[in-house]
C-alpha positions as CSV (number, residue, x, y, z in Angstrom):
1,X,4.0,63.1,-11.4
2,X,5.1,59.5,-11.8
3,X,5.4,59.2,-8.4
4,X,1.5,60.5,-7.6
5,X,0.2,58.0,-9.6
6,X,2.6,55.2,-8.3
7,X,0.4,56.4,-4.7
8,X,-2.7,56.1,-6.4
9,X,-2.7,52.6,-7.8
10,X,-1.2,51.4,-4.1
11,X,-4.1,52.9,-2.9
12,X,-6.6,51.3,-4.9
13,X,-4.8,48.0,-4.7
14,X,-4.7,48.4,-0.5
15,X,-8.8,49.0,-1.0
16,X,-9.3,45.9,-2.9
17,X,-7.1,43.7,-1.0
18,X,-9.4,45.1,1.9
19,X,-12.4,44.6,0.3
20,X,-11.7,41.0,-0.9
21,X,-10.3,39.8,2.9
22,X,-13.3,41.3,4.5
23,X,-15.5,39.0,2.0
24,X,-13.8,35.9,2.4
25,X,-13.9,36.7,6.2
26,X,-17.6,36.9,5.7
27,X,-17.9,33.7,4.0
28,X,-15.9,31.7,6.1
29,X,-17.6,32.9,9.1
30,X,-21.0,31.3,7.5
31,X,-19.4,28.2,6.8
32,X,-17.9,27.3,9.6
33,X,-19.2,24.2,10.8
34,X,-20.5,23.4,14.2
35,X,-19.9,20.5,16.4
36,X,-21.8,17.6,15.5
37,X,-21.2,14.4,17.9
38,X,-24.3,14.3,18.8
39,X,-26.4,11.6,16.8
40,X,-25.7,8.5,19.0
41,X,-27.9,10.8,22.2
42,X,-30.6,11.1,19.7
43,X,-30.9,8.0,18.5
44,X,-31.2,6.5,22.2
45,X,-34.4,8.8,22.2
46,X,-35.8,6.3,19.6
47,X,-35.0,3.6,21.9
48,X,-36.7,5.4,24.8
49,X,-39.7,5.6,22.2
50,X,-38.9,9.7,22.9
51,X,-40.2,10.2,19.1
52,X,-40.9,14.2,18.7
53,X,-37.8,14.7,20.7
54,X,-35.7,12.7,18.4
55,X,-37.2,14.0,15.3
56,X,-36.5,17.4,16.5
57,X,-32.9,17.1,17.3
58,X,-32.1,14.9,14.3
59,X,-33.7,17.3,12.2
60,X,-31.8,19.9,13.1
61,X,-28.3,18.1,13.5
62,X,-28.8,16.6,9.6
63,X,-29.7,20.6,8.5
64,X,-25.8,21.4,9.7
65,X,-22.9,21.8,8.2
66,X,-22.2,18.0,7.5
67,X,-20.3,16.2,4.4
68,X,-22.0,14.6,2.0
69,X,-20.7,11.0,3.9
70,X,-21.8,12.1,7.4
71,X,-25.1,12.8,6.3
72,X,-25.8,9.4,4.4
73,X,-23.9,7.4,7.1
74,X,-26.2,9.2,10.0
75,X,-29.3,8.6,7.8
76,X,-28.8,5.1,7.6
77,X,-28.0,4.6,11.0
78,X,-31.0,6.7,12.1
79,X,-33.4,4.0,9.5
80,X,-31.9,1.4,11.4
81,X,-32.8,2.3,15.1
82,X,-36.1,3.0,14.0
83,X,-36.4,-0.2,12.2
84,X,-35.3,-2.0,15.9
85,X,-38.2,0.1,17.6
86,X,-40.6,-0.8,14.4
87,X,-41.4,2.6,12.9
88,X,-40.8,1.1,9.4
89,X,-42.5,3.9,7.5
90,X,-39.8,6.7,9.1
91,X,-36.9,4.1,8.8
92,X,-37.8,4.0,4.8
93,X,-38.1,8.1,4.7
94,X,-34.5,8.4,6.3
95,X,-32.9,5.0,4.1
96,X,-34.5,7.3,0.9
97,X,-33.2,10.3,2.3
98,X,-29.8,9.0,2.2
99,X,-30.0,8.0,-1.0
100,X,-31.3,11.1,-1.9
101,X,-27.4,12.3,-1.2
102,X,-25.6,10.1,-3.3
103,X,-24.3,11.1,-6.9
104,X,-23.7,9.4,-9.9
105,X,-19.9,8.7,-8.7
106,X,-20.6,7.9,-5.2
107,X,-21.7,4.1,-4.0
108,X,-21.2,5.2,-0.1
109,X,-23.8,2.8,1.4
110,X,-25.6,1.9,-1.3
111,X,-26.1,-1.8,-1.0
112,X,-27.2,-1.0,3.0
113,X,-29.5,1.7,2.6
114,X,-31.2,-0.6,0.1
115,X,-31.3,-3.5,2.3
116,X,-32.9,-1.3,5.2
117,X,-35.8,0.0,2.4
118,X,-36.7,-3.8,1.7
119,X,-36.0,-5.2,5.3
120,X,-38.9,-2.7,6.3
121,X,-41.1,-3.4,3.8
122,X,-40.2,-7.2,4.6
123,X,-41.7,-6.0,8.1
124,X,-44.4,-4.2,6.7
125,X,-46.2,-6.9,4.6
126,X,-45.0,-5.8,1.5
127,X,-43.4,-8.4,-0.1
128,X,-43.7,-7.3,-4.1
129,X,-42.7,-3.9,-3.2
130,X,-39.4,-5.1,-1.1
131,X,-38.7,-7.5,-3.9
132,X,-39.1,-4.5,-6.5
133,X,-36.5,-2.2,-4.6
134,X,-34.2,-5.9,-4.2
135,X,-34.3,-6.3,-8.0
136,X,-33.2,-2.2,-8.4
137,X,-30.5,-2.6,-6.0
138,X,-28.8,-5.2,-7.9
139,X,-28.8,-3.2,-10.8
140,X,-27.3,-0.4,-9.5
141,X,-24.5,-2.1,-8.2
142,X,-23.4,-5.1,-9.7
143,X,-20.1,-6.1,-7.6
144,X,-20.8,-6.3,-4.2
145,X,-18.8,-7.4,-1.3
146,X,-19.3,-10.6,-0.5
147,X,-21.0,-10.0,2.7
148,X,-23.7,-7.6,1.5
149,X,-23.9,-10.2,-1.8
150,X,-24.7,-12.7,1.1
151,X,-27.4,-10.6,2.6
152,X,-28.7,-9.6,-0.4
153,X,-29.6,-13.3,-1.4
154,X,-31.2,-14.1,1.9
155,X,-33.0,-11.3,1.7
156,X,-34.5,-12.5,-1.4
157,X,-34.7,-16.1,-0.1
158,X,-36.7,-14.3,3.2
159,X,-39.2,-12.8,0.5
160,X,-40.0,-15.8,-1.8
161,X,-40.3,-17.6,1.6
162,X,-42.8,-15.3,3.0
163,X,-45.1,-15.2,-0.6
164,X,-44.9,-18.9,-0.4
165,X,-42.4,-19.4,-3.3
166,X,-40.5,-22.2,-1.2
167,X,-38.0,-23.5,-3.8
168,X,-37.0,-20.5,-5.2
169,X,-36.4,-19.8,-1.9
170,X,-34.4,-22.4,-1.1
171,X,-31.9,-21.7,-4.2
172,X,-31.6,-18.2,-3.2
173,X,-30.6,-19.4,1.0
174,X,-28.5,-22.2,-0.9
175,X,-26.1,-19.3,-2.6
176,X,-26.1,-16.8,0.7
177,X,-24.7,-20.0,2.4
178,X,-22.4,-21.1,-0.7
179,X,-20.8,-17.8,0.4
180,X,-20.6,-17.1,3.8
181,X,-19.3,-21.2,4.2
182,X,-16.2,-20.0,1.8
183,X,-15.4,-17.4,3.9
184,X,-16.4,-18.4,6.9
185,X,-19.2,-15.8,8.2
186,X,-20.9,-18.3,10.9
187,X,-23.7,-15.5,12.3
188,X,-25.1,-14.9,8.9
189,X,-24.7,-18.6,7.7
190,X,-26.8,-19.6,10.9
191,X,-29.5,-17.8,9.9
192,X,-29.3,-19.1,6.8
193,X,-29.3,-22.7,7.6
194,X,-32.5,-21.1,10.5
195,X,-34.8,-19.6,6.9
196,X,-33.8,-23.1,4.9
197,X,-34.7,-25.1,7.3
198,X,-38.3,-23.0,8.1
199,X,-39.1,-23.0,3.7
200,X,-38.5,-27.1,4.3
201,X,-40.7,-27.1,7.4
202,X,-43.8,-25.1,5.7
203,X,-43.1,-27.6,2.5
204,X,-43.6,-30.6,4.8
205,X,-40.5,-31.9,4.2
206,X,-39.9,-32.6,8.1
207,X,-36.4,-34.3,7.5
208,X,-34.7,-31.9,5.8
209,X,-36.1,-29.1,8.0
210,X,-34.8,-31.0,10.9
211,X,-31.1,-31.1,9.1
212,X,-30.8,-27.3,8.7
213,X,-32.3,-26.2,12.0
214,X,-29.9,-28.9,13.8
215,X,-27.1,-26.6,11.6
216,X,-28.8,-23.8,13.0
217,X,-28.0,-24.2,16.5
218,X,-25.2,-25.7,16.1
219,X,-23.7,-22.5,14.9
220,X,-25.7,-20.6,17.8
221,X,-24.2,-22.6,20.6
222,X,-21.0,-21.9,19.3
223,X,-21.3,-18.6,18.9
224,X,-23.2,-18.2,22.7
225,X,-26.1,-16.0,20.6
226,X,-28.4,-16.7,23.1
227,X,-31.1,-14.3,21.6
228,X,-31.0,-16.3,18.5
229,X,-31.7,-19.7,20.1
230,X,-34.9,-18.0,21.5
231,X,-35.8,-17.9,18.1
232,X,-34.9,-21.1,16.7
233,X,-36.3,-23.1,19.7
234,X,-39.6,-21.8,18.3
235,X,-38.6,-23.0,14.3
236,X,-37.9,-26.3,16.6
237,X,-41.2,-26.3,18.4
238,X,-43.5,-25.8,14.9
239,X,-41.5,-28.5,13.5
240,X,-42.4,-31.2,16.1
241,X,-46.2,-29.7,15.8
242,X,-45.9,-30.6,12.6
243,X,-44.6,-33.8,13.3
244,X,-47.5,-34.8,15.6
245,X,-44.6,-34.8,18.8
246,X,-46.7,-32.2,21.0
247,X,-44.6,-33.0,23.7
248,X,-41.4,-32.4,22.1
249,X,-43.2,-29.6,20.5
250,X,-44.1,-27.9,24.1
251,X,-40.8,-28.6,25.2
252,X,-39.0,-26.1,22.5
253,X,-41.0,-23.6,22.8
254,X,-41.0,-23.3,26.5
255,X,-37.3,-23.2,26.5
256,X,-37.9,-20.0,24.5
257,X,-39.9,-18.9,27.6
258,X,-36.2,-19.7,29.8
259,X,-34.6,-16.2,28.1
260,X,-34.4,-12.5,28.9
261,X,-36.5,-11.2,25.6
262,X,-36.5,-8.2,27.2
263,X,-33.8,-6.2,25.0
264,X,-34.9,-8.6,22.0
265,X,-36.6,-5.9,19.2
266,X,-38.7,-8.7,18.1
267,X,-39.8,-9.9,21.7
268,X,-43.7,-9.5,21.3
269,X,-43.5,-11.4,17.8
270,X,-41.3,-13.9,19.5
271,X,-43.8,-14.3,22.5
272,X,-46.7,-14.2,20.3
273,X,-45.1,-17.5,18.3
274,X,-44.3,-19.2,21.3
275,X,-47.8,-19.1,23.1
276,X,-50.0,-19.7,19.7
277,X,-47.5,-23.2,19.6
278,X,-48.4,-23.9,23.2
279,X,-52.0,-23.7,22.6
280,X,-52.0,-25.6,19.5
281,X,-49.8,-28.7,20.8
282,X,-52.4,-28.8,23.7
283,X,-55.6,-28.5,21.7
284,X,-54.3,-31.5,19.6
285,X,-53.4,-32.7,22.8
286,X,-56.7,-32.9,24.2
287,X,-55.6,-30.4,26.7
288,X,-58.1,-27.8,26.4
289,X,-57.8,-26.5,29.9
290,X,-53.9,-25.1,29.1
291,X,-54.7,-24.4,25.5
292,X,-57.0,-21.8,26.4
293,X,-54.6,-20.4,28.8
294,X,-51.9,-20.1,25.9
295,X,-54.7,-18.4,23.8
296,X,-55.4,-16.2,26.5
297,X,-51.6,-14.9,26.7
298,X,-51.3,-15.3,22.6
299,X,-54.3,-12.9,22.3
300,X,-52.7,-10.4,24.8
301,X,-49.0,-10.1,22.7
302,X,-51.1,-10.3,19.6
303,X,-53.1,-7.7,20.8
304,X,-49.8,-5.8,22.4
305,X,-48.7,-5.9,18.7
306,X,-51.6,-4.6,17.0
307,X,-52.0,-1.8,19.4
308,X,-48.3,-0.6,19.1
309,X,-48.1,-1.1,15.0
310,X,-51.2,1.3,15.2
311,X,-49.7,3.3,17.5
312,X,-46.6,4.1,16.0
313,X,-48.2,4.2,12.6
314,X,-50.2,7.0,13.7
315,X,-47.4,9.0,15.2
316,X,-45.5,8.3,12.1
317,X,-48.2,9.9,9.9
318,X,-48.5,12.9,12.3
319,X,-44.4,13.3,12.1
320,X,-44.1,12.6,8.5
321,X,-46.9,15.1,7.8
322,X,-44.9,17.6,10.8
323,X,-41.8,16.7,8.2
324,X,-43.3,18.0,5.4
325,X,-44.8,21.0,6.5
326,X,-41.4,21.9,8.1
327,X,-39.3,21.2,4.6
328,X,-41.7,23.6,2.7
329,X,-40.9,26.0,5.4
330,X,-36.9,25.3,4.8
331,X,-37.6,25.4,1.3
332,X,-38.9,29.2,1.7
333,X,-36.6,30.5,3.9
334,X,-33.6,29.0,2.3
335,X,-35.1,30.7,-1.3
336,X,-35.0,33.6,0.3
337,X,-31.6,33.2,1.7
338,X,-30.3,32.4,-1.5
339,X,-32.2,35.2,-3.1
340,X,-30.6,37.4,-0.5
341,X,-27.0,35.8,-1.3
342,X,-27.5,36.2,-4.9
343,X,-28.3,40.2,-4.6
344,X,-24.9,40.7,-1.8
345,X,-22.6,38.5,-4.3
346,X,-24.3,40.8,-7.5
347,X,-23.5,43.8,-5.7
348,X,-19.8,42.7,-4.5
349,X,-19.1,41.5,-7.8
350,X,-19.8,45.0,-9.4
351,X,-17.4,46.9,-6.2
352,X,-15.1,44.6,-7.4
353,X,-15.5,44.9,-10.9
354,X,-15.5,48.8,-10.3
355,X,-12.2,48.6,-8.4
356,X,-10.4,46.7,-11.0
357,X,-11.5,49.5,-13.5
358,X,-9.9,52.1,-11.5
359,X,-6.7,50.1,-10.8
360,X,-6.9,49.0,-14.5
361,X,-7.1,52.6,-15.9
362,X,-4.3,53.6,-13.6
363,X,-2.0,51.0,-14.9
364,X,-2.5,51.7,-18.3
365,X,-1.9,55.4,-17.5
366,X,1.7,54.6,-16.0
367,X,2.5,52.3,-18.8
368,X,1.9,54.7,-21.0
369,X,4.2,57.4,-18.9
370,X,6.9,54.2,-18.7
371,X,6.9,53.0,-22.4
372,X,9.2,55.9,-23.7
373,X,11.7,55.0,-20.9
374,X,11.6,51.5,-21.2
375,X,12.0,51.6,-25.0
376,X,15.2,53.5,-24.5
377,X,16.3,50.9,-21.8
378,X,15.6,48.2,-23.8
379,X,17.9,49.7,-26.9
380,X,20.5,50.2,-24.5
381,X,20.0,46.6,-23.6
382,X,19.7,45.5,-27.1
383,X,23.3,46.8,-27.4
384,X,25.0,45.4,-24.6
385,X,23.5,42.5,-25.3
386,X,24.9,42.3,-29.0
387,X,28.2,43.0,-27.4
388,X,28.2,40.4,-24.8
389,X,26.8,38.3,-27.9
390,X,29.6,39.1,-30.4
391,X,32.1,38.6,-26.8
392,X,30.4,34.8,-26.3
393,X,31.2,34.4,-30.3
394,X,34.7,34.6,-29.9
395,X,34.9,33.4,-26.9
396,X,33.2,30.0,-28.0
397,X,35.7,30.1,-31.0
398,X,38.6,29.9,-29.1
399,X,37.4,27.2,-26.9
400,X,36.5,25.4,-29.7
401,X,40.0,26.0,-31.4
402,X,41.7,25.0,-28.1
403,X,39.6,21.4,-27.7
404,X,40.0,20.7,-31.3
405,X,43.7,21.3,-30.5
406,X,43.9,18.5,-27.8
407,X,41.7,16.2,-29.6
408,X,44.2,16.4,-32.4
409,X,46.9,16.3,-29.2
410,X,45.3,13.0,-28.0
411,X,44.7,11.1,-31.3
412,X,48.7,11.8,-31.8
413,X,49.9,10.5,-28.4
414,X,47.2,7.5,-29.0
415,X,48.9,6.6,-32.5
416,X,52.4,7.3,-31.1
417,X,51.3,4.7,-28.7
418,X,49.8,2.1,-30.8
419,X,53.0,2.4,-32.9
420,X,55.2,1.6,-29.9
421,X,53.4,-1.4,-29.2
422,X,53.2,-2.6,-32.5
423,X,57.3,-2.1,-32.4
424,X,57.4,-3.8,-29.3
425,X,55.4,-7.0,-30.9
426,X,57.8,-7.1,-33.5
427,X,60.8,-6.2,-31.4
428,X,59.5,-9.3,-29.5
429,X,58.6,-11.3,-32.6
430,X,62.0,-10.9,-34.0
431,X,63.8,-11.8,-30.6
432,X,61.7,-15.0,-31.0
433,X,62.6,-15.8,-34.2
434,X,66.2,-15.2,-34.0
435,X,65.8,-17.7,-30.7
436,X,64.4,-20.1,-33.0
437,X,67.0,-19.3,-35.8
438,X,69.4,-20.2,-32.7
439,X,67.5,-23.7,-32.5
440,X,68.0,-24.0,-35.6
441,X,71.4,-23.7,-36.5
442,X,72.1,-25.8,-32.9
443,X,70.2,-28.8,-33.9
444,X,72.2,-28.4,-37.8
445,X,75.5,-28.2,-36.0
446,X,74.7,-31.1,-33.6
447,X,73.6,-33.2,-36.5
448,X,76.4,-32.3,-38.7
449,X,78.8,-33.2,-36.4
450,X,76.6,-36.6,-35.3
451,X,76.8,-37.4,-39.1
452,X,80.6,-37.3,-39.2
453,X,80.9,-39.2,-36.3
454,X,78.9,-41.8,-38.2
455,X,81.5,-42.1,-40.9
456,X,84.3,-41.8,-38.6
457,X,83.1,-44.9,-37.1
458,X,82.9,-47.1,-40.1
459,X,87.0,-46.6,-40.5
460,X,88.0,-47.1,-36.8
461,X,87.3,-48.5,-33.2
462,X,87.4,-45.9,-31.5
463,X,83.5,-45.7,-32.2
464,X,83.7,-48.5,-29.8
465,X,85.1,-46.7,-27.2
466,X,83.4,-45.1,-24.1
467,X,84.5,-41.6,-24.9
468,X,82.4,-42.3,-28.4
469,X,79.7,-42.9,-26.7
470,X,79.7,-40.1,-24.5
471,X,79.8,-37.1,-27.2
472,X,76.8,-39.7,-29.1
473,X,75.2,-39.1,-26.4
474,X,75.4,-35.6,-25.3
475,X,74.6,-34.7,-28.8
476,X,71.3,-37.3,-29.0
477,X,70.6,-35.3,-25.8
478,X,70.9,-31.8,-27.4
479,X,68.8,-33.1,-29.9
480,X,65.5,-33.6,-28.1
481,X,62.9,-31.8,-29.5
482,X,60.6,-31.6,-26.6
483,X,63.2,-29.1,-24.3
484,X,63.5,-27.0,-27.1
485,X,59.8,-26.6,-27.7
486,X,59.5,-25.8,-24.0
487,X,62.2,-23.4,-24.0
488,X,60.5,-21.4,-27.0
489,X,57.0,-22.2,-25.6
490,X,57.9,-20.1,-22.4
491,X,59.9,-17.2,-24.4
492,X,56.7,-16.8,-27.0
493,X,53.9,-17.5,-24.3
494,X,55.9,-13.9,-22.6
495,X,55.1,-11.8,-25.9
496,X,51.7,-13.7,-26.7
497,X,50.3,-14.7,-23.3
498,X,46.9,-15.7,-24.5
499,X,47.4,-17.6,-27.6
500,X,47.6,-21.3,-27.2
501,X,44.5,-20.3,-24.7
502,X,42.1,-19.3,-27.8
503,X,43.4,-21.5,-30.2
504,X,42.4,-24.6,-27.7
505,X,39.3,-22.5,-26.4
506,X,37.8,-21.9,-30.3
507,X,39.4,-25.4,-31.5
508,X,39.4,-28.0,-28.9
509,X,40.5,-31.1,-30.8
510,X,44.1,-29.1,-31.9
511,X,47.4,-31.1,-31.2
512,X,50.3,-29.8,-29.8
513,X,52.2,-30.5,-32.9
514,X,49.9,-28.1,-34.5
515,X,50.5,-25.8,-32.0
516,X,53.9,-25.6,-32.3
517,X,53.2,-24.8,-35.8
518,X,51.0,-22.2,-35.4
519,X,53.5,-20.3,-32.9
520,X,55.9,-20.6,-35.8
521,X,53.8,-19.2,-38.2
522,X,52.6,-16.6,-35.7
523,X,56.2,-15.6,-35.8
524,X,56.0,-15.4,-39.6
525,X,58.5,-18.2,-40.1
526,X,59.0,-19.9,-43.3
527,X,58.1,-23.3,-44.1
528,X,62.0,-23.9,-44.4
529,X,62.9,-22.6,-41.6
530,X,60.4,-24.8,-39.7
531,X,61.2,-27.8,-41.2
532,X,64.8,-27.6,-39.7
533,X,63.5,-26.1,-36.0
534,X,61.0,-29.5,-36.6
535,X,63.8,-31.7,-38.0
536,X,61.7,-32.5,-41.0
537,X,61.6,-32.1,-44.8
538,X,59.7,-28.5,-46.4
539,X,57.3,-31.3,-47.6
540,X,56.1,-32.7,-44.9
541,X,55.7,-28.9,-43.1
542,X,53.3,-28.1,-46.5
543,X,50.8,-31.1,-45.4
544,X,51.1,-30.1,-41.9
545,X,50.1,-26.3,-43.4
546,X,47.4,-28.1,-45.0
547,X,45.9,-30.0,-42.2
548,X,45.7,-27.2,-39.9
549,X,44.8,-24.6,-42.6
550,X,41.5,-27.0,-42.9
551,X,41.4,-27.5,-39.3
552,X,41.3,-23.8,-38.5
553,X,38.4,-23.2,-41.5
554,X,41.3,-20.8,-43.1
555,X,40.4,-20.0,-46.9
556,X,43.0,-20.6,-49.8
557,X,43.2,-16.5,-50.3
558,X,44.4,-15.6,-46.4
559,X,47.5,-16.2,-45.0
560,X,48.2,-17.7,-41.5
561,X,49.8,-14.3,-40.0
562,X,46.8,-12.3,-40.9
563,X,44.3,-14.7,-39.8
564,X,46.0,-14.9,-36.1
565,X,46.0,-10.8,-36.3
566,X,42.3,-10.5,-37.6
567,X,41.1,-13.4,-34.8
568,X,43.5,-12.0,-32.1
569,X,44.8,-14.7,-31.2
């Protein structure tokens, strides 16, 4: 019996195991991503001016399987190509698009797509509605790297320049270049130094126009941008127009005429500039003969421009609209896939739900069979393990009785050993003492017998003699103090290596007299006995006791011996 239904929960658990596999199988199969490296061939298509084919493809390569990052990075390098090729209105729908994927927690690209939005509407005209989305931006993000916070204030410069707001203008081009002069970004700061100077020109202030475009292409030349100084030899040209140096004036802006505009996005603009200067300089000039010939080939860019703004503004209506049409179509089909989705995850979920019921029903019917059994296991189990318990008591008993046996062990050979030292000191202490009992009863006998010599000599001449004068001396000599106290030093320095060390480390001004005396009193001699080792009077050994009892901070109630043993000294 047990063993049927063991077969039958294997079973079920082999179908669900199945089941799940072949799901995941399914899902992984649909996300599985497809190559996309594609997006740099589509956007040369927008170079080619290759429109419909370029909406088409990026269209479908942004409906993949990207991340979140791929898609906002490709839309904002898709806005910028078709800003280069001047389809502003499509370069705004992609830099929104890609806004469109960022999240609360994401600022991937955020300063940059908002740049793109007001750069086009810079080129569009719309100079309130580019600073609008410039004053949003900085809200959004309020710590910028100091690049894009560079850009960011020429951009607003570039605006306020372009509505006529020339000293506002000027601040904002004075703190782009505040930062790209600290850290030393020369292609931004020469535009910079390019937009100051043209806001001074169109204020009449010739001199200080002059100043900044001579920055200008200063920076240029280094750099060899070659496309730049195109540019700037035109700011050069309308400031010696405005100067009333036609000449000068015609000279600049046919130097502009010397370069290969060719790959230049802005070359009709550029071209447009530079013949509308030619054929003013020569009107004032007099020269109406070349000033209409400049008019002729301004009209013709002008007219080039005007054509191709209409042009592409109409195929970006038609593809916008093409956009829209095709989203709502997206829209449907992707309800309907979800819809679809929904209904196959609803019906999986209640397989699986249906297959758990069955597993769960047989695993509550085997624990049911296995609970008798198991109960009687675990009463066997209960008993073994209040055996092994009872076991571990004792056995933890006796380990404990056996460590607190060789902790008692240890403290007993520890005590046995502190008691030989101490009997070793005082074996020492007393071998010292009895040396300087020795002393002692040397320096009486010498001075005994030095005395009866004395009175010897006061009843004979033989005091006179030499042999008199020998045993004088040999006795005098015995008598030196000095040899003794060596003698002693080095015995007592052998049992008490470190004290005249601490006493002079702790009190510096000590004499050696009171050393001596405190190695006597170390040694627990008596103020008798070291009066004779000194070969002075108990009295004078009291003051000395005094002295050094003061020296050594020792209080009236403690003796000497103790306060050596409690300082370890």
């Amino acid at each position: 019996m047990l063993k049927s239904i063991k077969l039958i929960y294997l079973t079920n658990f082999l179908l669900l195991v199945v089941f799940m596999t072949g799901i995941c199988k399914r899902s992984y199969a649909q996300a599985k991503p497809e190559s996309t490296n594609e997006l740099n061939y589509y956007i040369e298509f927008i170079e080619e001016n290759k429109i419909e084919k370029a909406e088409e493809s990026i269209r479908t390569y942004l409906e993949s399987d990207l991340s979140t990052k791929e898609k906002i990075k490709s839309c904002y390098n898709i806005a910028i190509a078709y800003n280069n090729n001047q389809y502003y209105n499509l370069s705004i729908e992609y830099s929104l698009e890609g806004l469109g994927y960022l999240n609360n927690n994401s600022k991937y690209l955020l300063p940059q797509l908002y740049q793109a939005i007001i750069i086009n509407h810079i080129d569009l005209g719309n100079y309130d509605l580019a600073e609008s989305f410039y004053w949003v931006s900085s809200k959004l993000q309020a710590e910028k790297e100091k690049n894009i916070e560079a850009a960011d204030f020429n951009l607003i410069g570039e605006i306020h320049r372009l509505k006529g707001m020339y000293k506002s203008s000027i601040k904002y081009f004075h703190k782009a270049i505040k930062i790209n002069s600290a850290y030393n970004y020369v292609e931004p700061l020469s535009i910079n130094y390019n937009n100051i100077g043209l806001s001074f020109l169109y204020m009449d202030n010739i001199d200080s126009s002059y100043f900044y475009l001579n920055h200008s292409l200063h920076l240029i030349d280094s750099l060899g941008l070659a496309l730049r100084k195109s540019a700037i030899n035109v700011s050069f040209g309308e400031l010696y127009l405005k100067k009333g140096n036609y000449t000068q004036a015609i000279n600049y802006f046919r130097k502009t005429l010397g370069f290969d505009l060719s790959n230049h996005p802005d070359q009709n603009e550029i071209l447009r500039d530079v013949y509308k200067g030619l054929m003013e300089s020569y009107e004032l000039m007099g020269d109406f003969e070349n000033a209409l010939k400049n008019y002729k080939n301004y009209i013709k860019y002008e007219t080039n421009i005007i054509y191709y703004k209409q042009n592409a503004l109409i195929l970006q209506n038609q593809i916008l609209s093409d956009r829209d049409a095709h989203l709502h179509q997206i829209n449907l089909t992707r309800s309907k896939l979800d819809l679809e989705k929904k209904i196959n995850q609803l019906i999986s979920i209640l397989l699986v739900i249906a297959l758990l019921m069955v597993v769960l029903l047989s695993y509550v019917f085997m624990i049911r069979i296995k609970k008798s059994k198991q109960t009687t296991e675990l009463e066997l189990q209960k008993n073994e393990i209040q055996a092994l318990e009872l076991e571990k008591t004792k056995l933890s008993k006796k380990n404990l009785e056996f460590e607190l046996k060789q902790i008692e062990q240890e403290q007993n050979l520890k005590k046995i050993e502190r008691i030989r030292l101490e009997e070793k000191v005082q074996s020492q202490n007393r071998e010292l003492t009895s040396q300087a009992i020795h002393l002692m009863s040397k320096n009486e006998v010498l001075s005994s017998i030095e005395q009866n010599i004395s009175k010897i000599s006061d009843k004979a001449d033989i005091l006179s003699s030499k042999f008199y004068r020998e045993i004088k001396f040999i006795i005098s000599d015995s008598l030196r103090m000095d040899e003794d106290w060596q003698i002693f030093r080095r015995h007592f320095t052998e049992v008490h290596p470190l004290f005249f060390e601490n006493l002079k480390t702790n009190y510096s001004n000590i004499t050696t007299d009171e050393l001596k005396l405190c190695a006597y009193l170390k040694i627990q001699l008596s103020s008798k006995e070291i009066a004779r080792l000194l070969n002075i009077t108990t009295v004078a050994v009291n003051k000395r006791r005094n002295r050094l009892r003061k020296k050594l901070e020792i209080s009236s109630n403690d003796d000497f011996y103790g306060f050596f043993l409690r300082k370890e000294f």
